[in-house]
Legacy VTK file of the C-alpha trace (Angstrom):
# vtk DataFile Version 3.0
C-alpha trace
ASCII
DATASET POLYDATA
POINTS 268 float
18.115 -15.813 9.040
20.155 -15.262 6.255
18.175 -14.151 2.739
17.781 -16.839 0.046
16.262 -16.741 -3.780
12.776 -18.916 -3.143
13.248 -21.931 -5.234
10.391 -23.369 -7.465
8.863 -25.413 -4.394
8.853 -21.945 -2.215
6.854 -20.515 -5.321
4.482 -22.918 -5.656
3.742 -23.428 -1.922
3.500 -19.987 -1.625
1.067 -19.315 -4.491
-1.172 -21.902 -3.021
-1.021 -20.404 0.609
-2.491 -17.255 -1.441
-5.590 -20.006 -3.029
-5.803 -21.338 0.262
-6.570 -18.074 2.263
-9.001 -17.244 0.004
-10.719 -20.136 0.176
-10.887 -19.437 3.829
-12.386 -16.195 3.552
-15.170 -17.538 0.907
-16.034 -20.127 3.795
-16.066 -17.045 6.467
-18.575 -15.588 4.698
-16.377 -12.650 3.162
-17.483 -10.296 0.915
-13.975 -9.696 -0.963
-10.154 -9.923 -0.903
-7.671 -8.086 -1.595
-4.215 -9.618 -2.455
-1.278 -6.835 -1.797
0.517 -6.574 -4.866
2.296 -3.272 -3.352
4.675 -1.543 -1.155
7.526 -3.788 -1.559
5.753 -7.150 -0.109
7.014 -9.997 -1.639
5.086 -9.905 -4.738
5.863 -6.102 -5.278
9.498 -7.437 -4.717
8.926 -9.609 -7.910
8.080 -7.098 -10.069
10.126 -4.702 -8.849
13.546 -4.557 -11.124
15.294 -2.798 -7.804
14.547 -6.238 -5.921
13.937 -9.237 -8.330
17.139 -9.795 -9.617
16.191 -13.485 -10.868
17.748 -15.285 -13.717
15.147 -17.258 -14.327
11.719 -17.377 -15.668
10.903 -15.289 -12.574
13.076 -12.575 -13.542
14.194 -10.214 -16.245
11.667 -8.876 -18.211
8.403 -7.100 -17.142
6.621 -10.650 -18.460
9.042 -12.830 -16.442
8.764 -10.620 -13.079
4.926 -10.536 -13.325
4.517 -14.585 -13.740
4.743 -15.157 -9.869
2.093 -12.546 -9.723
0.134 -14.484 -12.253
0.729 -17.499 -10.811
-0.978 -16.243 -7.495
-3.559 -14.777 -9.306
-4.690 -18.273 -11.035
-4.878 -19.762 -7.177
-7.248 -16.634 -6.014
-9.172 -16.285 -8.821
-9.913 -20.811 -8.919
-10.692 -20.477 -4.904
-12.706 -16.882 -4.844
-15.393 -18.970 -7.113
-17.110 -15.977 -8.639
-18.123 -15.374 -4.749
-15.933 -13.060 -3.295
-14.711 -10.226 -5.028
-10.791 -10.255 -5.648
-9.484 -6.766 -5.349
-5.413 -5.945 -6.002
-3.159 -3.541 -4.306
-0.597 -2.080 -6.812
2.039 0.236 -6.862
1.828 3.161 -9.939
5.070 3.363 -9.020
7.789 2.599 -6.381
9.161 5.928 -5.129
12.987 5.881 -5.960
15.033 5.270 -9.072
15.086 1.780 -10.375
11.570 0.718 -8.922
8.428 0.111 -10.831
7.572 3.271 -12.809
3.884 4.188 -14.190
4.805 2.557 -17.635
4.976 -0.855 -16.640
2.524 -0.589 -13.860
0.111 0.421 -16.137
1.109 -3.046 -17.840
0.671 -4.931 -14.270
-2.826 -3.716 -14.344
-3.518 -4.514 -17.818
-2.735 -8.585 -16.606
-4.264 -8.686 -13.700
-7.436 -6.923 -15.687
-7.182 -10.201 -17.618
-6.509 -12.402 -14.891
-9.695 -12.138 -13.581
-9.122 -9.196 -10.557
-12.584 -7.258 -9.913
-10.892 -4.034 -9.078
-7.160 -2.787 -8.173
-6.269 -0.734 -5.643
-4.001 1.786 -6.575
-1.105 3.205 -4.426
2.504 3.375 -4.734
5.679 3.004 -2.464
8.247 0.722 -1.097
8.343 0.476 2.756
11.867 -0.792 3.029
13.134 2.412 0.527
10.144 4.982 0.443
7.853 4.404 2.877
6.744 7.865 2.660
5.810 8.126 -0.688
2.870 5.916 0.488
1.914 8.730 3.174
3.433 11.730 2.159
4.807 14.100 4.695
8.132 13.443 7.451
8.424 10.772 9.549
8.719 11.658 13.653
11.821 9.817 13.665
12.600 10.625 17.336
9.069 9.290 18.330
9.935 6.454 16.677
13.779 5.457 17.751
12.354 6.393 21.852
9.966 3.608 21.422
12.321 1.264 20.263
14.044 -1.163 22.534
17.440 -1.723 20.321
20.012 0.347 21.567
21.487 0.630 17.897
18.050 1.242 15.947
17.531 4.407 18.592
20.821 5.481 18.107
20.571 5.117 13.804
17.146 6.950 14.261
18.545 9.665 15.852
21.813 10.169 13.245
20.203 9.286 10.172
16.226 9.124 10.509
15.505 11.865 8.109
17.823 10.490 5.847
17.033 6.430 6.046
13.434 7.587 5.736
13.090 10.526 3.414
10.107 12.977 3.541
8.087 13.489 0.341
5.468 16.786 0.644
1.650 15.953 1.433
-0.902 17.642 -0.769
-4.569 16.551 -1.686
-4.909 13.533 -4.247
-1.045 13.402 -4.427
-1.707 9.731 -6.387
-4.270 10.962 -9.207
-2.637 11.889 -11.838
-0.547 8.429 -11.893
-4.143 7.072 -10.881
-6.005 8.914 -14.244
-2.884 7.474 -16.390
-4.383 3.904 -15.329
-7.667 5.084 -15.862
-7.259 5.470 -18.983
-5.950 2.084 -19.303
-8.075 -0.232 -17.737
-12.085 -0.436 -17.655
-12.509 -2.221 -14.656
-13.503 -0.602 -11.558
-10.734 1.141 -9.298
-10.085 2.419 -6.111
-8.495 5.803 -5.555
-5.942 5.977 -2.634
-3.463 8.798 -1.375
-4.773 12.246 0.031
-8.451 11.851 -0.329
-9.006 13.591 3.428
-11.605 16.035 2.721
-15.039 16.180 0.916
-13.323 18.286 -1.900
-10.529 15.223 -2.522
-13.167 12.662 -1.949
-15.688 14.108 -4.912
-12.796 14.866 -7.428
-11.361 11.606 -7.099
-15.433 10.410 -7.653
-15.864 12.914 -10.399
-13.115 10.936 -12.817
-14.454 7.623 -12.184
-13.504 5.761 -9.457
-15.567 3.715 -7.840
-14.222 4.142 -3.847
-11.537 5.758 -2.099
-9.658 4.409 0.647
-8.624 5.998 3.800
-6.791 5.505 7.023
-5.332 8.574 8.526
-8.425 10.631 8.692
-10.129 7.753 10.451
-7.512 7.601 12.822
-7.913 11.011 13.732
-11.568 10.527 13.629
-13.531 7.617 13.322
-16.697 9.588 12.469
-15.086 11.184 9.928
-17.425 9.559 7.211
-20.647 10.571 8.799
-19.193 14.003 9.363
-18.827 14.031 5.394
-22.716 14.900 5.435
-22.521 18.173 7.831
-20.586 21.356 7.372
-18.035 21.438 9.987
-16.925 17.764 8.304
-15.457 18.828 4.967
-11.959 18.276 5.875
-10.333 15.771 8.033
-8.807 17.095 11.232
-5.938 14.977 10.724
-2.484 17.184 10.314
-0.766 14.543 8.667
2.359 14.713 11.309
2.258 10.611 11.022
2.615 9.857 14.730
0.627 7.054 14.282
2.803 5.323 11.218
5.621 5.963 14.223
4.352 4.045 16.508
2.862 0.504 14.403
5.825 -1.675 14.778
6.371 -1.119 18.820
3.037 0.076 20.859
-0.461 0.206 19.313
-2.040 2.038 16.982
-2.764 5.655 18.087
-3.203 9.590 16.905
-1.192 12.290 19.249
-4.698 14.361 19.357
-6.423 11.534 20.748
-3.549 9.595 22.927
-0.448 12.221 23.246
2.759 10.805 23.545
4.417 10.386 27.355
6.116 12.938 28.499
9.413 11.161 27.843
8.646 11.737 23.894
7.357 15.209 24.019
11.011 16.456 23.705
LINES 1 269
268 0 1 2 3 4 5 6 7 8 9 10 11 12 13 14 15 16 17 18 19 20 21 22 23 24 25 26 27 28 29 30 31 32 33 34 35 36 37 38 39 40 41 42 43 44 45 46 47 48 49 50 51 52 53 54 55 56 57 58 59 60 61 62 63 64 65 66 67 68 69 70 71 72 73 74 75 76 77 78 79 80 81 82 83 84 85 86 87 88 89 90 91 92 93 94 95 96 97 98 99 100 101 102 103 104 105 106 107 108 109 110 111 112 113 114 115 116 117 118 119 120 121 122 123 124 125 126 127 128 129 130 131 132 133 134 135 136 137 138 139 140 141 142 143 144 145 146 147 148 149 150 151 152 153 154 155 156 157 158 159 160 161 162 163 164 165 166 167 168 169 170 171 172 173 174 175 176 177 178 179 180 181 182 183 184 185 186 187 188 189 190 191 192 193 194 195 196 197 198 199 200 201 202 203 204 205 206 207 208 209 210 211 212 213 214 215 216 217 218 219 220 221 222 223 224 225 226 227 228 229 230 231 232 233 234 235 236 237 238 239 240 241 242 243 244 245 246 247 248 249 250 251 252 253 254 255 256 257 258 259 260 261 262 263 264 265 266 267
């Protein structure tokens, strides 16, 4: 299908499918929600000024890209009831030049502080133009084109991978300075993403104020990684941050090389 501009009755269906899923999870018995404001999904792609290149009231200024956000927002917020908490995924900032930077994320959290979200979630990235700012480290790019059935998207894999999907170095907590900048900003409760895969990254993280952190690599290295937290041979995840696993989510199932190595026909 060929891309189109969503029209005013795209918008508003689409705002209510948010309202409506909600709604569903409040009837499920849910605790919370969290509506993905980040990574280049479609609402990141409205406030991003590298994507949203509306000329309407949709588009332009940081006040006009953020109104389909806030549009969402009023859905949620009317179905969540005051019973399910409404969390937010944000981006600090989207990874390349043009993208959302800190300044007016620090802005999109300042709304949806006053649109009625119970904590944000704060991470940064775009997966269609940094995915790996998101996860830090290098892609396996070969692991990745092999399990690929397209001729063509093997074949760009293996001449460009490293290039269509830049590495950006891993190092502990590589969000919290960006993260302490909305600290400062906000006072409603956040949660700390990005490098928190050790005891030492978990309690700094703590130790400025945030309420949680989020996870997923360590855990799939090693579920138990939480109630190893309490011993001494569980300070640190075991995860190596080689991101195998990212390789693999949009052809086979989810799965760390330590735990399921590759076939053989990968290994190379």
């Amino acid at each position: 299908m060929w891309p189109r501009a969503m029209d005013q009755s795209d918008i508003d269906r689409v705002a209510a499918s948010f309202g409506r899923a909600v709604a569903l999870a409040r009837e499920a018995g849910f605790d919370a929600v969290e509506v993905h404001a980040g990574h280049g999904y479609l609402i990141s792609q409205f406030l991003s000024p590298a994507t949203n290149h509306r000329r309407d009231g949709y588009g332009g200024p940081l006040a006009r890209r953020m109104r389909f956000m806030r549009e969402v927002m009023a859905r949620v917020v009317k179905a969540a009831r005051g019973e399910v908490a409404v969390l937010v995924k944000v981006n600090m900032r989207d990874g390349f030049r043009g993208g959302v930077e800190l300044d007016e994320a620090i802005e999109v959290a300042r709304t949806l502080e006053q649109d009625g979200a119970d904590a944000l979630v704060l991470s940064g990235g775009f997966v269609s133009r940094a995915p790996m700012y998101i996860m830090r480290g290098a892609m396996p790019t070969r692991v990745m084109g092999r399990l690929m059935t397209d001729w063509t998207l093997r074949l760009g894999l293996a001449l460009f991978g490293q290039t269509l999907i830049a590495p950006f170095p891993y190092s502990d907590n590589y969000f919290l300075q960006d993260a302490l900048a909305i600290r400062q900003a906000v006072r409603m409760p956040l949660v700390y993403i990005g490098g928190a895969a050790s005891r030492a990254a978990i309690d700094e993280a703590l130790g400025h104020g945030f309420v949680a952190v989020a996870m997923a690599r360590a855990l799939i290295r090693d579920p138990a990684f939480i109630r190893n937290l309490s011993t001494a041979d569980g300070a640190a995840a075991a995860c190596d941050h080689c991101n195998y696993c990212a390789a693999r989510i949009y052809t086979t199932h989810m799965a760390c090389h330590h735990r399921e190595p590759p076939p053989a026909r990968l290994r190379a």
